[in-house]
C-alpha positions in Angstrom: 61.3 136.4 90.6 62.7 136.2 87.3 66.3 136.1 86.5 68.3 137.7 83.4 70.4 134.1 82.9 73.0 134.0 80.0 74.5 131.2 79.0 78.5 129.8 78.6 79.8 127.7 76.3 82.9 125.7 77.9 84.8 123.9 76.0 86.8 120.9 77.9 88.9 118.1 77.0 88.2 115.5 79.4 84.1 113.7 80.4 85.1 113.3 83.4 85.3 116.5 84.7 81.5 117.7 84.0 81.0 117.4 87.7 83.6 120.6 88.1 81.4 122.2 85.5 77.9 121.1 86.9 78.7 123.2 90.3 78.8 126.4 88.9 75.5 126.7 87.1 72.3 125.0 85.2 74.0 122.6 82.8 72.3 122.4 80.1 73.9 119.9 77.3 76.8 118.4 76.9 78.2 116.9 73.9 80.9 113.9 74.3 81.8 113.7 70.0 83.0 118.3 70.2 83.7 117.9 74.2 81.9 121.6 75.2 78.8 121.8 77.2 75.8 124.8 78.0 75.1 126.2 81.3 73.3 128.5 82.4 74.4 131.7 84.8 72.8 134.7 86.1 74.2 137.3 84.9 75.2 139.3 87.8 77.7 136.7 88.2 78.7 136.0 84.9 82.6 137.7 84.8 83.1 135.5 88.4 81.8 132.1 86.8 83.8 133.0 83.8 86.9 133.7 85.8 86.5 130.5 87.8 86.2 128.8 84.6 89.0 129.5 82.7 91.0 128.6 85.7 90.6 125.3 85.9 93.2 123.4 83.8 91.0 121.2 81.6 89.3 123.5 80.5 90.6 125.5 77.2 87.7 128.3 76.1 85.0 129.8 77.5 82.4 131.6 75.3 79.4 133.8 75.9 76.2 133.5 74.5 74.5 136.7 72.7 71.1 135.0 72.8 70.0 137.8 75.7 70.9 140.7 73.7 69.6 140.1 70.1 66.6 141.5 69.4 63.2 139.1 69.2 60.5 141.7 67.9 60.4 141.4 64.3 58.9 145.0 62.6 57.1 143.3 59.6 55.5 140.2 61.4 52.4 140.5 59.2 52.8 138.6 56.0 51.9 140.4 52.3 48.1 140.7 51.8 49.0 139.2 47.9 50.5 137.0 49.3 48.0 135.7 51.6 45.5 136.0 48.7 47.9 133.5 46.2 47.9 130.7 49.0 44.2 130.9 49.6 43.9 129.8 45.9 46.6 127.5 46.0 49.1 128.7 43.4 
């Protein structure tokens, strides 16, 4: 049931067309002061979304996030055994 979502930043010069933006996925957050906002997309349809997008007029960049693709697992999650011994005796 779960989806691979990305999200788009879009980047707008006008509030009053976040309605236009709402329609075409999960929006996120939108911030009036840098006029972009974050929504969310499956990616399956991503390229159409983005497509549809960039055509509206008010609209002047569209950016993906890389949030899906950068890796989470870290290899040395464990910290230093030293380490752990210098904060048990509070040094």
């Amino acid at each position: 049931m779960n989806n691979k979502r990305q999200g788009l930043i879009v980047w707008f010069q006008h509030m009053r067309n976040i309605k236009q933006i709402k329609r075409l996925g999960h929006l996120i957050y939108v911030s009036k002061k840098m006029r972009y906002a974050v929504i969310y997309v499956n990616q399956s349809d991503i390229e159409t979304i983005e497509s549809k997008l960039s055509k509206y007029s008010f609209i002047s960049k569209v950016e993906r996030s890389y949030k899906p693709f950068v890796k989470t697992e870290f290899d040395n999650a464990l910290p230093d055994e030293a380490k752990q011994y210098d904060y048990k005796i509070g040094i």
